[in-house]
C-alpha positions as CSV (number, residue, x, y, z in Angstrom):
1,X,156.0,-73.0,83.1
2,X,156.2,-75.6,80.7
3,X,153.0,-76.9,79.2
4,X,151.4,-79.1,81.5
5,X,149.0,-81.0,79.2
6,X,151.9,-82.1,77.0
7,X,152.6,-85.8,76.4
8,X,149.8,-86.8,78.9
9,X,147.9,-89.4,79.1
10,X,144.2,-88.5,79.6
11,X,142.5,-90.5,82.3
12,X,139.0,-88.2,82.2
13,X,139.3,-87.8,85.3
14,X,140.5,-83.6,86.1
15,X,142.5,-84.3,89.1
16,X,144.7,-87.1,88.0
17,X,145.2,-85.4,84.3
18,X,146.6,-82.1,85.9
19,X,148.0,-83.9,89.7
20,X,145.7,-82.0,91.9
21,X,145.9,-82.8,95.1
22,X,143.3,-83.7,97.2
23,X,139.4,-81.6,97.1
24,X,140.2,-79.2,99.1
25,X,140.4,-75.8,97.3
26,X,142.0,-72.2,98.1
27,X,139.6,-69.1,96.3
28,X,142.7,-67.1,97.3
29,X,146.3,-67.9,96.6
30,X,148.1,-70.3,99.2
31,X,150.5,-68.3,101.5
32,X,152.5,-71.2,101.1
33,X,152.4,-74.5,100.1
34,X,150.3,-77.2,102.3
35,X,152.4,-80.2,101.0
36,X,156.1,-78.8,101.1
37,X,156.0,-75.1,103.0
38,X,157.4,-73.6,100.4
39,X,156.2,-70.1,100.2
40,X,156.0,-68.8,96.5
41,X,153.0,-70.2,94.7
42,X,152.6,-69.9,91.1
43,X,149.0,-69.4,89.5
44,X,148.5,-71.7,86.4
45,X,145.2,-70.4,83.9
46,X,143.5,-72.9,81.0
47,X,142.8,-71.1,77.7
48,X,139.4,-71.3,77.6
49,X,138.2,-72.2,80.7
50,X,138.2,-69.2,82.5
51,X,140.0,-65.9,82.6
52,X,142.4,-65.7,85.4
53,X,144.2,-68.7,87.4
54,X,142.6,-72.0,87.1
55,X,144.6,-73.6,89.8
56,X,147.3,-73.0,92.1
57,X,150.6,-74.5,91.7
58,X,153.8,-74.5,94.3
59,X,157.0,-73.4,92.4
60,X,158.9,-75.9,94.4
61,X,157.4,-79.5,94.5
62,X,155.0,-78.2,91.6
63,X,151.9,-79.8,93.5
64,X,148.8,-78.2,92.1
65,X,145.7,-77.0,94.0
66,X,142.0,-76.0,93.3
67,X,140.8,-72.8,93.2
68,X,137.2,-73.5,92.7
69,X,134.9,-76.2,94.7
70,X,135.2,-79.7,92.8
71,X,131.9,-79.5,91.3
72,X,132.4,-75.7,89.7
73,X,136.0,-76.8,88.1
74,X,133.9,-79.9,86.6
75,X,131.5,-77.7,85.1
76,X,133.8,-75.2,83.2
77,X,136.2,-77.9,82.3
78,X,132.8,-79.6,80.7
79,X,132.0,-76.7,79.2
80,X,135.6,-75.7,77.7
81,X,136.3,-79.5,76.3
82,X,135.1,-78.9,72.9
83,X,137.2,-76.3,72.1
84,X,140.7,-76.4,70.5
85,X,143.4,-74.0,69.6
86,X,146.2,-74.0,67.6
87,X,149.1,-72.5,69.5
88,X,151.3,-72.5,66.3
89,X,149.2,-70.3,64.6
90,X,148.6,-67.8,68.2
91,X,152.6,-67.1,67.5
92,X,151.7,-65.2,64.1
93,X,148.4,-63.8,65.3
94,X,149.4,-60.2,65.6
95,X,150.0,-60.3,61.7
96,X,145.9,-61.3,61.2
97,X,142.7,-59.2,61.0
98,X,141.3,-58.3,64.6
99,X,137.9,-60.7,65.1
């Protein structure tokens, strides 16, 4: 998947910045797609904010979905804004001392 945070333009506001459509949000991995039907879904995770997928995302129209309530994907992005990584270095990381 290519990186979805590339070349955009923050607004602040989570569900502009990543397309997330409406509030509604699936726990569990859509069956299939509410905006197109398609049936494979793809599972998208943010470094940082929280193991595992962040948000769903259909592999054909590539409209993205919540997996947590509104208010709980506000909070850990909140608490995950400050951090920063360098993905250059992650691809030489297996030559470095473990933490």
């Amino acid at each position: 998947m290519e990186d979805i945070l590339k070349d955009k333009v923050k607004t602040g506001n989570v569900y502009l910045d990543f397309n997330i459509q409406g509030r509604k949000f699936f726990e569990d991995k859509p069956l299939s797609c509410p905006i197109c039907g398609h049936e494979k879904m793809g599972a998208v995770e943010l470094l940082g904010v929280k193991h595992g997928p962040f948000f769903w995302e259909c592999d054909e129209c590539e409209s993205r979905f919540l997996r947590y309530p509104p208010a709980k994907t506000d909070k850990l992005l909140k608490e995950a804004e400050e951090l920063h990584y360098d993905l250059e270095e992650l691809d030489n990381i297996h030559l470095g001392l473990p933490n």
